[in-house]
C-alpha positions in Angstrom: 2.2 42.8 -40.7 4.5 39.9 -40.1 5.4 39.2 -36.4 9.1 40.8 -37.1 7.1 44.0 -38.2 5.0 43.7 -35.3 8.0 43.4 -32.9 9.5 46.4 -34.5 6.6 48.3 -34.3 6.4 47.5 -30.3 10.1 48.2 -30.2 9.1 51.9 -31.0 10.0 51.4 -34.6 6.1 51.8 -36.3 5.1 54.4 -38.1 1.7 55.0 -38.4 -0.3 57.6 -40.2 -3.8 58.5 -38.5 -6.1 60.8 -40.5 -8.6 63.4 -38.3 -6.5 62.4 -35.2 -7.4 65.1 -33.0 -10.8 64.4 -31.5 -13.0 61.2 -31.4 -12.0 58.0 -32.7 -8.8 59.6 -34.1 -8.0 60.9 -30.8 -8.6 57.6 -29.2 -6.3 55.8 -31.9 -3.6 58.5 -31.7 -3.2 58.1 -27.7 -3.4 54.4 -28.4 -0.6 53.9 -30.5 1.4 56.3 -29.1 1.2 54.1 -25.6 2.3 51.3 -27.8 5.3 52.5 -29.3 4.4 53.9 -33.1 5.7 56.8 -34.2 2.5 58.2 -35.0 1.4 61.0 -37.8 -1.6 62.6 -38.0 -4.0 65.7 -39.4 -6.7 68.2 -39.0 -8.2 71.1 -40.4 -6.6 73.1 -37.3 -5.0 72.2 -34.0 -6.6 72.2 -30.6 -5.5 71.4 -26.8 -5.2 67.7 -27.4 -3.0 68.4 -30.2 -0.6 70.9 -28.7 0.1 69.1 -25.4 0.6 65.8 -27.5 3.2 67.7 -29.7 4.8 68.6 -26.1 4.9 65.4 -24.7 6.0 63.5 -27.1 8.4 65.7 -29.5 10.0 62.8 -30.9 7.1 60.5 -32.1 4.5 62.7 -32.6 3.9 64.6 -36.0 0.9 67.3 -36.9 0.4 69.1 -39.8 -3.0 71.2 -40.8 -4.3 69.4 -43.6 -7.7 69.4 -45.3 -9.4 66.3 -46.9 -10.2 68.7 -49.5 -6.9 69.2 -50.6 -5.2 66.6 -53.0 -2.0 68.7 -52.8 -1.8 69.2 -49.3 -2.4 65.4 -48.3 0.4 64.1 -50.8 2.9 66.9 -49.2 1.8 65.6 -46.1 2.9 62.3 -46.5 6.0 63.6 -48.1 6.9 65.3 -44.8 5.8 62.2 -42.9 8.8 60.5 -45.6 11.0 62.7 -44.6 10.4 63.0 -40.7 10.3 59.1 -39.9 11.3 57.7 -43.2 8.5 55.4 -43.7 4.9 54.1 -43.4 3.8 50.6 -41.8 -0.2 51.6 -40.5 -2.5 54.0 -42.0 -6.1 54.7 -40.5 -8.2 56.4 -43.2 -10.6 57.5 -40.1 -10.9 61.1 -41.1 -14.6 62.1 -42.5 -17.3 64.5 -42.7 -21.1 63.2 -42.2 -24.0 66.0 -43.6 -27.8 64.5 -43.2 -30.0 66.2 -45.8 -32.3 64.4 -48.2 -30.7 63.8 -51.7 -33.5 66.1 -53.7 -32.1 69.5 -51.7 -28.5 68.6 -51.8 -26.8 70.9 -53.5 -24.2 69.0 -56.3 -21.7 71.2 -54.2 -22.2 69.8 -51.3 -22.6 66.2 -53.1 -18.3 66.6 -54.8 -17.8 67.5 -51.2 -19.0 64.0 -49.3 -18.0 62.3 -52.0 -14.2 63.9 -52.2 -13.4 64.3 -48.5 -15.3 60.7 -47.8 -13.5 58.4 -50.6 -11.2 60.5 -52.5 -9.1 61.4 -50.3 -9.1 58.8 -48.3 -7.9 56.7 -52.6 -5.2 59.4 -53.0 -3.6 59.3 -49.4 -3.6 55.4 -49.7 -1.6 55.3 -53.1 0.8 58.0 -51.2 1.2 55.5 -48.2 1.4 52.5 -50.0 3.8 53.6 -52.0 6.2 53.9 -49.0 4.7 50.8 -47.4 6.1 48.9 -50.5 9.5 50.4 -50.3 9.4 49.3 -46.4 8.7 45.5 -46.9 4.8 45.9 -46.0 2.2 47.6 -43.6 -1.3 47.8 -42.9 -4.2 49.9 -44.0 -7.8 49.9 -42.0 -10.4 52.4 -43.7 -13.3 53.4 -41.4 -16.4 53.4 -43.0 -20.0 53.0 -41.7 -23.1 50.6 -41.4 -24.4 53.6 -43.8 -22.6 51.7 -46.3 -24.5 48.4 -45.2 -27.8 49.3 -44.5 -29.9 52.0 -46.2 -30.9 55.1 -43.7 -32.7 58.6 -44.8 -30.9 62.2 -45.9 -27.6 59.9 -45.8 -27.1 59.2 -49.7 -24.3 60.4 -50.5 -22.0 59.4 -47.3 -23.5 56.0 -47.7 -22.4 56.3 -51.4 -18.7 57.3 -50.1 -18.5 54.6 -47.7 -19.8 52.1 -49.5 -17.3 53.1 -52.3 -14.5 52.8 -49.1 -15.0 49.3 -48.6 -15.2 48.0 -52.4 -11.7 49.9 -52.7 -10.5 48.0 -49.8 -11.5 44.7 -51.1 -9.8 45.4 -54.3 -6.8 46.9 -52.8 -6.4 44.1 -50.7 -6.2 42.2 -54.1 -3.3 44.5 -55.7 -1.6 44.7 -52.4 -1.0 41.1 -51.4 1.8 40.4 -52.8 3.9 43.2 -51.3 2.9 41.7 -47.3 0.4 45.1 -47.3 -3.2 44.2 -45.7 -6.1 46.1 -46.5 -9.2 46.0 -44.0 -12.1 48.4 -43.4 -13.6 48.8 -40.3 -17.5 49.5 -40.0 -18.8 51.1 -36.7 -22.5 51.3 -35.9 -23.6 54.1 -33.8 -20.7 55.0 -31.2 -20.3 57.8 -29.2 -18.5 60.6 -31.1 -18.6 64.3 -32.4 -21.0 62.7 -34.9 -23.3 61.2 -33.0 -23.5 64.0 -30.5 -25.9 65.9 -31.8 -28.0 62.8 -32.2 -31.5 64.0 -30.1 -32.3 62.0 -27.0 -35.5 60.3 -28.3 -33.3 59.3 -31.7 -31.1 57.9 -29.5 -33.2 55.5 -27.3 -34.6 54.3 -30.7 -31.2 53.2 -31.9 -30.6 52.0 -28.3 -33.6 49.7 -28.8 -33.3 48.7 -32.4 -29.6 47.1 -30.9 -29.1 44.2 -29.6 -26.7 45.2 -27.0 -29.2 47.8 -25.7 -27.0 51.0 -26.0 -24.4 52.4 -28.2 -20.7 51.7 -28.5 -17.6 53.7 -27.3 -14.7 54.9 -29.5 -12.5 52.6 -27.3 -14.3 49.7 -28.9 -14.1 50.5 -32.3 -9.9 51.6 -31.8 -9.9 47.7 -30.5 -11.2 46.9 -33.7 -9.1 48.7 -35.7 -5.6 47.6 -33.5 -6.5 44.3 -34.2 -6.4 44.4 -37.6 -3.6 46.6 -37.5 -1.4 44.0 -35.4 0.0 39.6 -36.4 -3.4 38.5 -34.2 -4.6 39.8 -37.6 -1.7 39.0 -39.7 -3.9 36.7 -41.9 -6.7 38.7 -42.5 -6.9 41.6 -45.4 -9.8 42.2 -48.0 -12.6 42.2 -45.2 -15.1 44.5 -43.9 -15.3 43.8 -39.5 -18.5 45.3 -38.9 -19.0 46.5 -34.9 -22.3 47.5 -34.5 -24.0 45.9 -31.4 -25.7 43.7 -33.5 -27.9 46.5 -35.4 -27.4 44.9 -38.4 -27.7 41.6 -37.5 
């Protein structure tokens, strides 16, 4: 964004469009910007606590809407309503995701369309539907969250690594077409952070990844919504087509 954008957007003026913003990361972005000043949209599969008191609290910046990634349909409506609601887009967060660890020779090819179409499909089709507004407002921001998967090779992960890696080459080349309407494209890649998916990580799995990173531990869903701020505000006003990579040094 330029710094007028950015003033406008701390002036309570931002609209932002979060994907999977009701727990983890997207929780953590959601309360985040909403402290900030954006107007801030978002989805899920279905509502929960966070989401209903949110809604409450903050009737006049806050949108919700059940959405599946699965859906083509039901993510272009979405950011229809989002049009119609606060009239434009200036920041959208592909964060929404879905991780399943099984080796790739029992994978069903089911199960293979569906990492592949809720990983980088939807998060293609609900950037062409944002962009398109982002152009008609003068510019914006988009940060995709992928994943080291998409960096370094790990077991039963194929096919997410396949999405995500797929994530950041479309942001590079995005970042390409978008330039010259003052839209910045960035993706985001966590390492292991503390999150619905990593929660089910077993404690021994754990201290290996502990040990195998620099920094001795894991990261927090705080640290990664810095990341993703940053690019998202003018301290990063000059940077679009990269891939910020905060891992604790476990690719390093």
């Amino acid at each position: 964004m330029t710094e007028d954008r950015a003033d406008e957007s701390r002036a309570g003026l931002g609209v932002a469009v979060v994907s999977g913003g009701s727990r983890s990361l997207g929780r953590v972005l959601v309360e985040r910007l909403l402290a900030d000043g954006w107007r801030v949209a978002t989805f899920s599969r279905t509502a929960n606590e966070f989401v209903e008191q949110t809604a409450e609290k903050n009737p006049d910046t806050f949108h919700w809407e059940a959405v599946d990634l699965a859906d083509p349909e039901r993510l272009r409506a979405f950011t229809r309503s989002v049009a119609r609601r606060f009239g434009r887009v200036d920041l959208l967060v592909n964060n929404a995701g879905v991780l399943h660890q099984e080796l790739l020779l029992t994978t069903t090819a089911q199960r293979i369309e569906t990492l592949i179409d809720t990983n980088l499909l939807a998060p293609i089709l609900l950037t062409q539907a944002c962009a398109r507004l982002m152009v008609r407002g003068g510019g914006g921001a988009v940060v995709n969250i992928s994943s080291i998967n998409a960096i370094r090779g790990y077991r039963g992960v194929a096919a997410y690594a396949a999405a995500k890696a797929g994530l950041d080459g479309f942001s590079r080349s995005l970042a390409r077409e978008l330039g010259a309407f003052n839209i910045r494209v960035n993706s985001v890649v966590p390492g292991f952070f503390e999150s619905d998916m990593t929660a089910n990580v077993t404690a021994s799995n754990r201290e290996r990844i502990q040990h195998r990173t620099p920094l001795d531990r894991l990261g927090t869903a705080e640290e990664i919504a810095d990341a993703v701020l940053f690019l998202a505000s003018s301290r990063g006003g000059f940077i679009t087509g990269q891939s910020l990579v905060i891992d604790g040094g476990i690719t390093c």
